[in-house]
C-alpha positions in Angstrom: -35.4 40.7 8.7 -35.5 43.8 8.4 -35.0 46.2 5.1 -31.8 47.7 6.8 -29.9 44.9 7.7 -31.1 43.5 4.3 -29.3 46.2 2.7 -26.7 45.7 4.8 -26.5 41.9 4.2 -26.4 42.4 0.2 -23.8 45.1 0.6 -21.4 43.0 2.2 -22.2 39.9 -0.2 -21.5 42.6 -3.2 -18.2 44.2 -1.2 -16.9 40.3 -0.4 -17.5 39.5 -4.6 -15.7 42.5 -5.5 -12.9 42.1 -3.3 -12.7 38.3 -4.6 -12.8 39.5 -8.1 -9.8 42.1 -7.7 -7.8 39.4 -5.9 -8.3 36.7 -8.8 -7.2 39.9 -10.9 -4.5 40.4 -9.0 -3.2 36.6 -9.0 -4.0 36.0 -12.7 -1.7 39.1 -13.4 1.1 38.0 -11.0 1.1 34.2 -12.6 1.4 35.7 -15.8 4.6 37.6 -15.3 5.9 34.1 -15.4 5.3 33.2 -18.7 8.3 33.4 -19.8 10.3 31.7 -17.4 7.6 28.7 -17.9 9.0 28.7 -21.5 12.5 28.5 -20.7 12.0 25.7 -18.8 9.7 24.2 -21.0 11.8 24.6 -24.1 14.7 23.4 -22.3 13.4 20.5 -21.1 11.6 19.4 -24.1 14.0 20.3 -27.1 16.6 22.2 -25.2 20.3 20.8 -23.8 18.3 18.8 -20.9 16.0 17.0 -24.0 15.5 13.1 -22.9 17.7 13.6 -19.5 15.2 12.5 -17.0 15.1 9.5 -19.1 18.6 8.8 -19.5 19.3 8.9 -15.8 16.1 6.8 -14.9 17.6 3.6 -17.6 21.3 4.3 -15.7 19.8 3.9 -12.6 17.5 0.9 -12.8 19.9 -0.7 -15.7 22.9 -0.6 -12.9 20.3 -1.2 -9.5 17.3 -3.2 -10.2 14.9 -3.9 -8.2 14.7 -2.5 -4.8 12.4 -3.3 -2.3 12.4 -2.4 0.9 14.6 -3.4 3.4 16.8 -4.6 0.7 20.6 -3.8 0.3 19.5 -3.1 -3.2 17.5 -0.1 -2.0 20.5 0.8 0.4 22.6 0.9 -3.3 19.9 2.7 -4.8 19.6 5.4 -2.1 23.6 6.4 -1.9 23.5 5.8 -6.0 20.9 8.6 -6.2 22.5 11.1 -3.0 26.1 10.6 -5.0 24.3 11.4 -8.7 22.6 14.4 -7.4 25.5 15.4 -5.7 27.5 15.5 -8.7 24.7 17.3 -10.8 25.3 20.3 -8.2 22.7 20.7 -5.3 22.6 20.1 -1.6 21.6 16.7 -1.1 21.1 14.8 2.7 19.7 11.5 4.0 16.8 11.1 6.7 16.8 8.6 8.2 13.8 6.2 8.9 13.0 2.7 10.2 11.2 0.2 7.5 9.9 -3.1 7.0 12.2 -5.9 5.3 10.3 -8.8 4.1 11.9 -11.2 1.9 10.1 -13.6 -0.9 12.5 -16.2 -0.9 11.2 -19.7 -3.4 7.6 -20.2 -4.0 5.7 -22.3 -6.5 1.9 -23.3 -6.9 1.1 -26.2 -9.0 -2.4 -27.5 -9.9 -2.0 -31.2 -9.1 -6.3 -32.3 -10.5 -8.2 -32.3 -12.1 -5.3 -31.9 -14.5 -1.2 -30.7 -13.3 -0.4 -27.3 -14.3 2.0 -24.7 -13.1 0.7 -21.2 -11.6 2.3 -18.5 -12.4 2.1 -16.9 -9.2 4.1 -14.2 -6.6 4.0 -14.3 -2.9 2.2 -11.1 -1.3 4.2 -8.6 0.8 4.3 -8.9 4.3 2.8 -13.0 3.7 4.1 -15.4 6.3 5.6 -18.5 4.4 4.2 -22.2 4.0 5.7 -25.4 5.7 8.5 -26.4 4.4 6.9 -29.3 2.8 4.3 -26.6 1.1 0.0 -26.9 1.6 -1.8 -29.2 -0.5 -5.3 -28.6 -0.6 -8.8 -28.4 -2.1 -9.8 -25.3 -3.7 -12.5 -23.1 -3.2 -13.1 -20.7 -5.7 -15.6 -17.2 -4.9 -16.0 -13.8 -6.8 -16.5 -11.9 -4.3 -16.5 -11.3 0.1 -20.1 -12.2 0.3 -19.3 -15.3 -2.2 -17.0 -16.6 0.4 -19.5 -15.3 3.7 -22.1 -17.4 1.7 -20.3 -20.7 1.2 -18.8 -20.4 4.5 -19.2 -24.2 5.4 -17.2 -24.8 2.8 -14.0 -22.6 3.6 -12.3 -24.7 6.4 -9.5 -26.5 5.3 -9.2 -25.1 1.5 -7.2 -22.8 -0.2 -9.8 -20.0 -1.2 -9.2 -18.9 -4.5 -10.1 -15.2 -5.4 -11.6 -14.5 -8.6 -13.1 -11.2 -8.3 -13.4 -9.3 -11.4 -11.2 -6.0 -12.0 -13.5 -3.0 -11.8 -10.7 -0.4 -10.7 -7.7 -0.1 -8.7 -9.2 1.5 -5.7 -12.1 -0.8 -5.6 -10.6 -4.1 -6.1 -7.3 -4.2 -4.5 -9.1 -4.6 -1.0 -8.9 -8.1 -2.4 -5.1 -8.3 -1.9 -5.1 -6.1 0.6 -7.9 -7.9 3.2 -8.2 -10.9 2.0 -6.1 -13.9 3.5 -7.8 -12.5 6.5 -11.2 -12.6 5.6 -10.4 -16.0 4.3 -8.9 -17.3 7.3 -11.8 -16.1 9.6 -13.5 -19.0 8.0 -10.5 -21.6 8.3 -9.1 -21.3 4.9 -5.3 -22.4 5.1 -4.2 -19.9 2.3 -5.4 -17.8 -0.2 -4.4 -17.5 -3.9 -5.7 -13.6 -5.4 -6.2 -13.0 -8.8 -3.9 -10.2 -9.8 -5.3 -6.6 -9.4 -5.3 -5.6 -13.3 -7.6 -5.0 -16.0 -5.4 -7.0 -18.8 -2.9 -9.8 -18.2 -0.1 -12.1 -20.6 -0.5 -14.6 -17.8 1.2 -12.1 -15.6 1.2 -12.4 -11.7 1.1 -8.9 -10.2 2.6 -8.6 -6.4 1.8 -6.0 -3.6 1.6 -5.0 -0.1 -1.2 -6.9 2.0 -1.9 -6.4 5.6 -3.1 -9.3 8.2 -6.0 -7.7 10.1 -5.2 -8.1 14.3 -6.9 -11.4 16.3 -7.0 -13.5 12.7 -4.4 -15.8 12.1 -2.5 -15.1 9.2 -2.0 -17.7 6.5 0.3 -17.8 3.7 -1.4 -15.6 0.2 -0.1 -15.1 -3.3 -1.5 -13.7 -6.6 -1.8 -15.5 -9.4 -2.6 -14.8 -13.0 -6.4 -13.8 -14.4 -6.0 -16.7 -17.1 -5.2 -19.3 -14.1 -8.1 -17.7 -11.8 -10.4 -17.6 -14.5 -9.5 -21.6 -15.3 -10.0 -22.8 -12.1 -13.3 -20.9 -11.8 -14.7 -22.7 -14.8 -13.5 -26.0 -13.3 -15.2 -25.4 -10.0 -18.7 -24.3 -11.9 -18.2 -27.9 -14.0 -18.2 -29.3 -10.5 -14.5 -30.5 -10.6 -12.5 -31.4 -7.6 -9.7 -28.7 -8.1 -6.2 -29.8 -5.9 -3.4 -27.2 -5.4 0.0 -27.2 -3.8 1.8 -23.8 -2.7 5.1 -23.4 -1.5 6.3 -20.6 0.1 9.3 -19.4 1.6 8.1 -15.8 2.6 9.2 -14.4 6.0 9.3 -11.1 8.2 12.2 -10.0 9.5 13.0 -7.0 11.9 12.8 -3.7 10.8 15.9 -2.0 9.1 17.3 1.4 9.0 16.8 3.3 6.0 16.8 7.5 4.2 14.6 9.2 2.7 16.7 11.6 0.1 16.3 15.5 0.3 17.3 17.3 -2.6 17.1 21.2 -2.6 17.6 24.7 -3.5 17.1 26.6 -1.0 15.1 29.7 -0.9 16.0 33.1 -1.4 14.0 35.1 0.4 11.4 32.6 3.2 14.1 29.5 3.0 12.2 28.1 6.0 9.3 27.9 3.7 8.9 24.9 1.1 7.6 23.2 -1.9 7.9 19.8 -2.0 8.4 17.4 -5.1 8.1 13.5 -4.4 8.4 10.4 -5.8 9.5 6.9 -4.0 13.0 5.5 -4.4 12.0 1.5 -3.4 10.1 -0.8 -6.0 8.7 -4.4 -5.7 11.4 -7.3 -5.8 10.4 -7.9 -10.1 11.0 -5.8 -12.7 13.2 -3.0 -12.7 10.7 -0.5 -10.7 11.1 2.0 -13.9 7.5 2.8 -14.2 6.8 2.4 -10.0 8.5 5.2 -9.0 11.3 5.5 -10.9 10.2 7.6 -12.9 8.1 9.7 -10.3 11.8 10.2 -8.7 13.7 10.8 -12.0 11.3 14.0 -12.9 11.0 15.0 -9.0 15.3 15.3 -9.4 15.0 16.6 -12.9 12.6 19.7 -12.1 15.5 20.9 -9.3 17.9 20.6 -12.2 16.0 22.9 -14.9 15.3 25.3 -12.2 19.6 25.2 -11.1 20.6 25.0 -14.7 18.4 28.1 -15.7 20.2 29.9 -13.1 16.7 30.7 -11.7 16.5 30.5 -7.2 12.6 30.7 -5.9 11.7 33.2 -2.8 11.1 29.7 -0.8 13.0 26.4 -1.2 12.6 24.2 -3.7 13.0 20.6 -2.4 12.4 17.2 -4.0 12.1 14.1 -1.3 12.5 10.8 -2.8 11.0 8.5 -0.2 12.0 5.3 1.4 9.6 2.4 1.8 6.3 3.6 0.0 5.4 0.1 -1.3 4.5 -1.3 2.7 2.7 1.7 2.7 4.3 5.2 2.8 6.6 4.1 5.7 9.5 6.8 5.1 7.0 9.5 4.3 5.2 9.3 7.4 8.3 9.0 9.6 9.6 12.2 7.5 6.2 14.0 8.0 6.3 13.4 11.9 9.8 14.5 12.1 8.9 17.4 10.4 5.1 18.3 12.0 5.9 21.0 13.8 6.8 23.0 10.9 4.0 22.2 9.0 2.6 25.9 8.4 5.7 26.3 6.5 4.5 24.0 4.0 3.2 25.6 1.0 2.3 22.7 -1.2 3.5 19.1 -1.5 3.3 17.3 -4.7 3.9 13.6 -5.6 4.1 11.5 -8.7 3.6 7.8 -8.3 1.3 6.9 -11.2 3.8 6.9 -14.0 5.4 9.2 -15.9 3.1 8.8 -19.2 2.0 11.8 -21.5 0.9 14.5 -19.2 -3.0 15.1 -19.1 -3.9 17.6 -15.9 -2.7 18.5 -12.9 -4.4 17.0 -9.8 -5.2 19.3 -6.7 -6.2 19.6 -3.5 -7.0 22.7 -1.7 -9.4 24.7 -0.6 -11.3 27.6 -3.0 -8.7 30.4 -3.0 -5.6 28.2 -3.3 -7.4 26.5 -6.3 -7.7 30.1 -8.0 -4.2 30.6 -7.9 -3.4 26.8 -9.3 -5.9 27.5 -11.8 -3.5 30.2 -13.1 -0.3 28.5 -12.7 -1.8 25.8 -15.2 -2.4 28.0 -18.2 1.5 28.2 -18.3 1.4 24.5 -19.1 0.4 26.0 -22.3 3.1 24.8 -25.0 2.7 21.3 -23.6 -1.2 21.1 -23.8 -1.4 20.6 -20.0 -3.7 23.3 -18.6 -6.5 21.7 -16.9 -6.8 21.2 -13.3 -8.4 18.9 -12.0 -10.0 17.6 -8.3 -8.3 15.5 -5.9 -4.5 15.4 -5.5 -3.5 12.4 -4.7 -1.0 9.8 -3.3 0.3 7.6 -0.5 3.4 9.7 0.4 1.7 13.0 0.7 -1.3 12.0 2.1 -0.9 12.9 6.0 0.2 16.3 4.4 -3.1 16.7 3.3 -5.1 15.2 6.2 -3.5 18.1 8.2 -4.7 20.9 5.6 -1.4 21.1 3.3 -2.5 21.8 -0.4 -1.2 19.0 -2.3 -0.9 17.9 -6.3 -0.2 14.8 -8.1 0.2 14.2 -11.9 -3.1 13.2 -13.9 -1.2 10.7 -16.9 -2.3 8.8 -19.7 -2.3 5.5 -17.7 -4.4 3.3 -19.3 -1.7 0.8 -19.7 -0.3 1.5 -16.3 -2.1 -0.9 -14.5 -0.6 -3.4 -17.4 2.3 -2.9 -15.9 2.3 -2.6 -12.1 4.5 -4.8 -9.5 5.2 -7.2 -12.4 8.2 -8.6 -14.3 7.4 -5.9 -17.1 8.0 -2.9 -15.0 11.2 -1.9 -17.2 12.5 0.8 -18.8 10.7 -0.4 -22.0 7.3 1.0 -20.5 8.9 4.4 -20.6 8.5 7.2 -23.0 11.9 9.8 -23.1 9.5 12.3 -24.5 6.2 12.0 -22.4 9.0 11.8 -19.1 10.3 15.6 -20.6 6.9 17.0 -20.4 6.2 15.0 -17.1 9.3 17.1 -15.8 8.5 20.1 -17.3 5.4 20.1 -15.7 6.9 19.2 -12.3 9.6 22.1 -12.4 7.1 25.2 -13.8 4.4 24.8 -11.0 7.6 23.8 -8.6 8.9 26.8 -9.3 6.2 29.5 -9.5 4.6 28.6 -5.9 7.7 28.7 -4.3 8.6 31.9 -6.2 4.7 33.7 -5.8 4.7 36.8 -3.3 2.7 34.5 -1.0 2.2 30.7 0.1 -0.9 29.0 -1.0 -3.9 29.7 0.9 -4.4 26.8 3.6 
């Protein structure tokens, strides 16, 4: 190289720095004119008139609903419960429709008949095909692990394969619910029993979505409780004959029509331009669904209604989605992303909260280097509730084919140590939930809501 175009190679590295350093000036100072706005909101959604709303509204809804899982009429309650409430708080509200699953439990049991009778707490998986009526009685075969059941493989046909693999973390163990009545049945097993994807169980069965893989022949799969899993894996290493009998009334039936809910408030000066808050409506067919997404919904709601009761309107709309059919695996999302493809540059960020609403910790984001400067600002106005970090990897079902295609996304970063505790169980209630933790949550929601859809410009893409 020569010393010329050297020269001219570190100029343009200096002129490219210096130009990135007055732009983060420039952004730092914009986000800041917005500190007090991020108070106001703050302040009213933590000791203000709205103190403990999100909260309030979550307990009336599940209290009168319940449960809602897809395909249900208790999710078609829960969707015209929610358009009529946030009708009556004031903002423009529509349904959109989508087609989703509709799977129905219907009676189940498993009983340990040897080498002593015991009942197993258990709950059929979603989307699992049902038993005989007369239910499968069977040996057991009890492995830890995919390459525990590859190994003993002669040994599969004709049992039930009990899973006992030990909980290392969500992501990494639920492929055991998720894959494996079909891994099983590749070998001959006649059903599966899964111990239940969670770090700490009271003899609690957790349910959830699995997904038969095409070619295998599906066979009927429940979870059952660590305690049960863990005793019939200490029978099997005494070298007991272990004998259980499932009964299952699962089925599939045809697809049903469904909305996704679209609250908003529209923009003021690039309404065609958005910033979208999410959280799904349906739940699993136990517990009240307060924690999964209840409460993701509630504070997606809630930050529309500090922004409209502030008398605050962003230069780009403001809209909260709360979707239809997440649990069988963001169903209503992806129909409402399709429908809305063509329009995706007029997406400015898409956020969703589907891990509880606990005390907030961080911010979660995805986007590329200049969009993550301007989030970086944005958080410091999480000042008064201790929530300024930001943090890698935005996250969630719902909004994920937003971010395949480039969108910036966010998700909330909670203290959820117990949620897994919790999760597609009987205990998912409104006693999981925190009135003050679900303020900040909200507070949270509604302050970066509001200042990207209110910044000069859209996040970089």
């Amino acid at each position: 190289m020569c010393a010329v175009a050297s020269c001219n190679r570190r100029y343009c590295i200096h002129l490219r720095r210096s130009n990135q350093g007055q732009k983060s000036t420039y952004i730092a100072a914009e986000v800041a004119k917005y500190g007090d706005v991020a108070k106001q909101i703050i302040d009213l959604a933590v000791s203000g008139a709205a103190q403990g709303r999100s909260y309030r509204r979550l307990a009336d809804f599940t209290d009168t609903i319940g449960n809602r899982i897809s395909g249900s009429a208790n999710l078609d309650k829960a969707i015209q419960y929610m358009a009529n409430a946030i009708k009556e708080d004031g903002l423009d509200v529509h349904l959109e429709p989508a087609k989703i699953p509709h799977w129905v439990r219907g009676k189940e049991s498993a009983e340990m008949i040897t080498p002593r009778p015991k009942k197993l707490a258990m709950l059929g998986l979603g989307s699992s095909i049902g038993t005989p009526p007369e239910g499968i009685e069977a040996e057991v075969l009890v492995v830890e692990s995919f390459q525990e059941l590859k190994d003993r493989a002669s040994k599969v046909v004709g049992r039930i394969v009990v899973f006992n693999q030990p909980f290392v973390s969500y992501e990494e163990t639920v492929v055991y619910r998720f894959s494996g009545a079909s891994e099983a049945s590749k070998l001959g097993a006649v059903a599966t029993l899964i111990r239940s994807i969670t770090p700490f169980s009271i003899n609690s069965p957790h349910t959830g979505w699995q997904d038969y893989e095409d070619g295998v022949k599906p066979i009927p799969t429940a979870c059952i409780t660590i305690e049960d899993a863990e005793l019939m894996s200490r029978f099997a290493k005494r070298g007991e004959q272990i004998t259980v009998k499932l009964t299952m009334e699962a089925q599939n039936l045809p697809d049903v029509d469904s909305f996704n809910t679209v609250a908003e408030i529209k923009g003021l000066q690039h309404p065609e331009q958005v910033v979208l808050l999410s959280g799904h409506l349906d739940s699993w067919d136990v517990g009240q669904g307060s924690m999964d997404d209840g409460g993701g919904a509630m504070i997606s709601w809630e930050a529309l209604s500090l922004i409209k009761d502030l008398g605050l309107r962003p230069r780009r709309t403001l809209r909260a989605v709360l979707w239809t059919a997440e649990e069988p695996g963001g169903i209503g999302a992806q129909q409402y992303f399709d429908q809305h493809k063509e329009n995706l540059s007029d997406f400015s960020l898409v956020m969703e909260s589907d891990l509880g609403t606990f005390r907030p910790l961080a911010l979660k984001f995805t986007g590329n280097d200049a969009a993550q400067m301007v989030m970086a600002e944005v958080v410091k106005l999480l000042a008064p509730i201790n929530t300024t970090t930001l943090e890698k990897h935005g996250e969630g079902t719902d909004i994920s084919p937003w971010l395949k295609a480039g969108v910036p996304g966010a998700s909330l970063h909670v203290e959820d140590s117990r949620y897994f505790w919790f999760h597609h169980t009987e205990a998912d209630t409104m006693t999981v939930q925190d009135p003050h933790e679900m303020d900040m949550c909200a507070a949270l929601w509604a302050v970066v809501g509001y200042v990207i859809a209110d910044l000069e410009d859209m996040l970089p893409k």
